[in-house]
C-alpha positions in Angstrom: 0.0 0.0 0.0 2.6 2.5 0.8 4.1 2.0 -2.8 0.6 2.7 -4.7 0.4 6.2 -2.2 3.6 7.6 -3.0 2.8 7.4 -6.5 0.1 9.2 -5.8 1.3 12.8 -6.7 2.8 11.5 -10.3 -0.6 9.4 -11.3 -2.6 12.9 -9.9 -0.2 15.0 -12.5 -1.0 12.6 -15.3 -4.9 12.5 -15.1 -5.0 16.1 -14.6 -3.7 17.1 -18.2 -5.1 14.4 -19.8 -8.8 15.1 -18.2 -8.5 19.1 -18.8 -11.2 19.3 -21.4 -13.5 16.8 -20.7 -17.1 18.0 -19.7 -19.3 15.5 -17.4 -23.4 16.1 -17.3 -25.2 17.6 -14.3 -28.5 16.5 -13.4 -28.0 12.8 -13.9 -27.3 9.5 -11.5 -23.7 9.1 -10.9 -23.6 5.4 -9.7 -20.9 3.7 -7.9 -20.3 1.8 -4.7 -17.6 2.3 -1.7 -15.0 4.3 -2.9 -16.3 5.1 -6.5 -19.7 6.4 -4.9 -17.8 8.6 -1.7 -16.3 10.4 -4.3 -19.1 11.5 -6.0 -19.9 12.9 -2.4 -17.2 15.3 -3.0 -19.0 17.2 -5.6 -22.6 16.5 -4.0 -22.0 17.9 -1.0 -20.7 21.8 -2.7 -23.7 22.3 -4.6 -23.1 20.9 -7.8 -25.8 19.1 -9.2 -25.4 15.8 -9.7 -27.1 12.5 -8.1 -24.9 10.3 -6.5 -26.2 6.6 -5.7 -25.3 3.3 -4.9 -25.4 0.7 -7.9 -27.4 -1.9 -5.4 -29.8 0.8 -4.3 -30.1 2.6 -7.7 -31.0 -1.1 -8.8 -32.9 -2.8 -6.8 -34.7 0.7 -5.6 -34.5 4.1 -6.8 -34.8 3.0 -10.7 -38.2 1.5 -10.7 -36.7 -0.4 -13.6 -37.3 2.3 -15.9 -34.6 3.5 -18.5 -33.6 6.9 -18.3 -31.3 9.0 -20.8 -28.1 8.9 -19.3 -25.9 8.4 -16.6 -22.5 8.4 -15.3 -21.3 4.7 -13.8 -17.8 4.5 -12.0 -16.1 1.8 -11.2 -12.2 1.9 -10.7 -11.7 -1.8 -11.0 -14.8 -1.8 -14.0 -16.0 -5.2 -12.7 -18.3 -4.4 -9.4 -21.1 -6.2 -10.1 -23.5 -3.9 -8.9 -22.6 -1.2 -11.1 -22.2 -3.0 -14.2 -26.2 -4.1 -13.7 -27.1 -0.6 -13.6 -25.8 -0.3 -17.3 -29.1 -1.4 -18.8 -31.0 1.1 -16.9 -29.6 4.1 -19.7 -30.1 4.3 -23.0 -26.5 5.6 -22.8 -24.3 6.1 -20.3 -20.2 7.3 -19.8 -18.2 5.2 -18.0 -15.1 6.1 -15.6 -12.7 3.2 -14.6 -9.0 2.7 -14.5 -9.3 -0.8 -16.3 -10.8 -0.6 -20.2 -10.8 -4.5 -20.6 -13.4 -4.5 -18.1 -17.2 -5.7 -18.2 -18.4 -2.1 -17.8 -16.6 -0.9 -20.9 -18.7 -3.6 -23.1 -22.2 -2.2 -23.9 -23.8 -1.5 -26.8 -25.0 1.8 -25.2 -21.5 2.8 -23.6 -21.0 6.4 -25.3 -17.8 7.4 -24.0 -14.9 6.4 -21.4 -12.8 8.5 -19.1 -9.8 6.1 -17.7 -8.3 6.7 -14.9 -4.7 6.2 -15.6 -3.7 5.3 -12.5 -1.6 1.8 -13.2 -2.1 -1.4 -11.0 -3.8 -1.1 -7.5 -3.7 -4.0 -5.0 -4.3 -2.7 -2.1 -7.0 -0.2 -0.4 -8.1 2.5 -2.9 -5.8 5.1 -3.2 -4.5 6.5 -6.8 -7.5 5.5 -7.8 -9.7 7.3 -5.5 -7.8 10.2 -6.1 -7.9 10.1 -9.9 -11.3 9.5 -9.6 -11.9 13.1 -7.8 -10.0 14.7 -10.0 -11.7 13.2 -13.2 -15.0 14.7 -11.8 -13.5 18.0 -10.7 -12.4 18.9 -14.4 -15.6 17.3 -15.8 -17.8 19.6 -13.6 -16.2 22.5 -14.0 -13.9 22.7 -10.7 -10.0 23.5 -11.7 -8.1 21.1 -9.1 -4.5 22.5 -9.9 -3.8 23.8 -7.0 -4.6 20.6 -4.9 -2.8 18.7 -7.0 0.0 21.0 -7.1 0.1 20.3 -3.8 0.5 16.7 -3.2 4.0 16.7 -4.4 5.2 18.9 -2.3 3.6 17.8 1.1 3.6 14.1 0.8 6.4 14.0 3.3 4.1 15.9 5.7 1.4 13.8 4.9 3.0 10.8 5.4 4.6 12.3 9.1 0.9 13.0 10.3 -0.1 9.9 9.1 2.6 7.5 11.2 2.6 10.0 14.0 -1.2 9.6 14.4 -1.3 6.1 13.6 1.1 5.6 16.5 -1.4 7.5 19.1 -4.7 5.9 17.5 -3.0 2.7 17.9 -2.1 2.5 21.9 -5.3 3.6 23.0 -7.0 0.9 20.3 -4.8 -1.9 22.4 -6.2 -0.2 26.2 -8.9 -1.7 27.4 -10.5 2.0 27.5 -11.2 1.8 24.1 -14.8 2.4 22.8 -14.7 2.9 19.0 -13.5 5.7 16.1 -14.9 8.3 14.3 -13.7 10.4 11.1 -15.2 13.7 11.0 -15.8 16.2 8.1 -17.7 19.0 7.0 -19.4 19.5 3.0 -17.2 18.0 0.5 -14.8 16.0 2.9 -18.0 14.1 3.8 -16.3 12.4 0.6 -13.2 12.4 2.8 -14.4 10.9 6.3 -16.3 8.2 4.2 -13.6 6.8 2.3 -11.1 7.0 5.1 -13.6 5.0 7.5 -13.7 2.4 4.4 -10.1 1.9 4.0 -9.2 2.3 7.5 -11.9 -0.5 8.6 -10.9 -3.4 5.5 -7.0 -2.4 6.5 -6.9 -2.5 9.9 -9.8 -5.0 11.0 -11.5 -2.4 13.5 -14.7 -0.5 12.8 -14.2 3.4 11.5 -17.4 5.3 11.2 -17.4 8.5 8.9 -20.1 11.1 9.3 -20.5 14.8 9.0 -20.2 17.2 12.3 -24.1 17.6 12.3 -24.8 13.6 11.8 -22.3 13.3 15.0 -23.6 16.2 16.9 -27.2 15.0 17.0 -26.6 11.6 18.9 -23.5 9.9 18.9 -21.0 12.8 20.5 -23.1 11.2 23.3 -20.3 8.3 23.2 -17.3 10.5 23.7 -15.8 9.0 26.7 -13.0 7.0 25.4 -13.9 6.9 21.7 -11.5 8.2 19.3 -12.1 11.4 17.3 -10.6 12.6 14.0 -11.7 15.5 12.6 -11.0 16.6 9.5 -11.1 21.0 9.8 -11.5 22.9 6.6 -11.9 26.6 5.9 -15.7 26.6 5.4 -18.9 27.9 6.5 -18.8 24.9 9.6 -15.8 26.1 11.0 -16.8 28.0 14.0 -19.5 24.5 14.8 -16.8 22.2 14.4 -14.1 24.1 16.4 -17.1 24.3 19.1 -18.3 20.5 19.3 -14.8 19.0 19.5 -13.9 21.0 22.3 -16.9 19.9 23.7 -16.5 16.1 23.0 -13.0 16.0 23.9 -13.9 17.9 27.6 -16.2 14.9 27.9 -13.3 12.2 27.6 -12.8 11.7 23.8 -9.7 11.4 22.1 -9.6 14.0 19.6 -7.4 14.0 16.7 -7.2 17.0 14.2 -6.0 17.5 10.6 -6.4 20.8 8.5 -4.6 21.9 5.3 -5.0 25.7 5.3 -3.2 26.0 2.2 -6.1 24.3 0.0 -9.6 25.9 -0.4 -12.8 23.7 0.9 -13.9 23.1 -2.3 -10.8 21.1 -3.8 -9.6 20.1 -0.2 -10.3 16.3 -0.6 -8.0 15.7 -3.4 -5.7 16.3 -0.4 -7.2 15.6 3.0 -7.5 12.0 2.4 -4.0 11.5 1.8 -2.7 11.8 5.2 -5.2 9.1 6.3 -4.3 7.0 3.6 -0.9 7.0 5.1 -2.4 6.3 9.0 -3.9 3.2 7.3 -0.9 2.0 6.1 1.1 2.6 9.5 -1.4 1.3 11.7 -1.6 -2.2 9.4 2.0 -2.4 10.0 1.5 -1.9 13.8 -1.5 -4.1 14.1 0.9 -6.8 11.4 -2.2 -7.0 9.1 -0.3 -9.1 6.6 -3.2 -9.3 4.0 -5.9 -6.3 3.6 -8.9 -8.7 2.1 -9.3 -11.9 3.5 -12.9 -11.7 4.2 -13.4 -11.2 0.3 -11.6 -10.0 -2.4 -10.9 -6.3 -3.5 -14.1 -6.2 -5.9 -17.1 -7.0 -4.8 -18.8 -9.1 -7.6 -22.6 -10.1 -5.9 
C-alpha cells in the first residue's frame, strides 16, 4: 500500500492534463459503490448538481426499472457487479474506470470512457480514489491545480501526520479504554471521512465510522468517553460549529485527533485531506501486522 500512495502525486499530474477538457453532465445518476460512490460525495456535497447513488440501491430501488437518458457509472476496477447491472437502466451512459478491458466498458449503449490512468492497485483504494476526484472535478467544471499541485510537495508531511497519528490511535485501540473511532468532516470532505472510514476499517480489521459534524452532533457525541475522534477541519462555513463540538466532546473524555490543510480551499480540499489518512492506514496495518488487507473477500465486490 505505501508504494501505490507515494505514486500518488505523479498518477494525480497525469490525469490532470489528460482530463483538462472533458465535460461530465449535471443532473443525472452518478452510480458507484464504496469508494467510487464517496467520491461523488465530494461534488454532492458543494452544490453541484449531480445525483450520487449506490449501484445496489439505484438497482434494486431508486430506478423503478425504468430507462432513463443517461448516466454516469464508476467503477475503478470496472467489474463491481452492482454497477455494471445498472448499465441497462440508460439508454447511454459514460463510464469512468481505471481498467478498459473491463465488463463495464462492453455495452452496446456505452457512449464514452474516461480512464483513470492510474496503473495497478492492489491494495486499499488510493490512486484510484484520487484520480477518480480529480476526473469529476475537471468534468464539472472545478479547476483542481492547486490541490494537485500540492500533493507533491507535502507528501512527506502527509506521510509524518499519518505515522505519528497512527502511533497514538494505535495505543489507545490496544487499552482496554477503548470504545470505537470516528472520522469527522464537513461538506465535501464528507467524501473524505467516508472513504477513510472504508479503508481504514478493511486495513486494519477495527470498525471506522465517517459522518458529518451535524450527523455526529445529533446523537453519537453522546459516546465520547474514550472513543476516538478525528476530525478533518477545513476553511468553510462549519468552521466555527466544528471548532465548538470537539472541544466539547474531547472535555467529555474523547480522544480528539485534528487534521487541516489551510493551504487548499474547501472546495478542492479532498483531493488532499485524504492522503494523510491514507498513510495512518498503512502505518497502523503495520503496527496491528495485518499481513493481507482482504481476506474476508476479495478487493471487488462481484454479488
Amino acid at each position: 500500500m505505501i508504494n501505490e500512495i507515494r505514486e500518488i502525486p505523479d498518477k494525480a499530474e497525469k490525469i490532470l492534463y489528460s482530463t483538462k477538457n472533458i465535460q461530465l453532465p449535471v443532473n443525472v445518476p452518478y452510480i458507484g459503490m464504496g469508494s467510487s460512490y464517496y467520491a461523488t460525495l465530494a461534488m454532492y456535497y458543494q452544490g453541484i448538481p449531480i445525483q450520487p447513488s449506490r449501484g445496489s440501491e439505484y438497482y434494486n430501488y431508486l430506478s423503478g426499472k425504468k430507462v432513463k437518458d443517461l448516466g454516469v457509472l464508476i467503477s475503478q476496477s470496472g467489474r463491481s457487479s452492482e454497477v455494471i447491472w445498472c448499465r441497462d437502466l440508460f439508454k447511454r451512459f459514460y463510464a469512468i474506470t481505471n481498467v478498459l478491458k473491463s465488463p463495464l466498458c462492453v455495452s452496446t449503449n456505452l457512449e464514452r470512457v474516461f480512464p483513470l490512468l492510474a496503473g495497478k492497485e492492489l491494495a486499499s483504494s488510493s490512486k484510484t480514489y484520487i484520480n477518480t476526484l480529480i476526473t469529476l472535478y475537471n468534468g464539472l467544471g472545478v479547476d483542481p491545480t492547486l490541490a494537485v499541485d500540492m500533493l507533491r510537495g507535502k507528501m512527506y508531511e502527509y506521510e509524518k501526520w499519518g505515522q505519528e497519528t497512527a502511533d497514538l490511535v494505535y495505543e489507545l485501540i490496544i487499552t482496554k479504554k477503548y470504545k470505537g473511532s470516528y472520522i469527522i468532516g464537513n461538506g465535501p470532505n464528507i467524501a473524505t471521512v467516508h472513504q477513510a472510514a472504508h479503508i481504514l476499517s478493511e486495513s486494519t480489521k477495527y470498525p471506522f465510522i465517517g459522518m458529518s459534524v451535524s450527523e455526529y452532533d445529533h446523537g453519537p457525541k453522546e459516546t465520547a468517553k474514550d472513543s476516538i475522534v478525528i476530525v478533518m477541519k477545513s476553511d468553510g462555513v462549519s468552521y466555527r460549529r466544528t471548532k465548538k463540538l470537539f472541544e466539547l466532546v474531547q472535555n467529555a473524555g474523547a480522544h480528539v485527533f485534528y487534521y487541516e490543510d489551510k493551504d487548499v480551499p474547501e472546495a478542492i480540499s479532498p483531493i488532499t485531506s485524504v492522503v494523510p489518512l491514507m498513510f495512518m492506514t498503512h502505518y497502523l496495518s503495520k503496527l496491528f501486522k495485518i499481513q493481507e488487507s482482504f481476506v474476508v473477500g476479495s478487493k471487488v465486490t462481484e454479488a
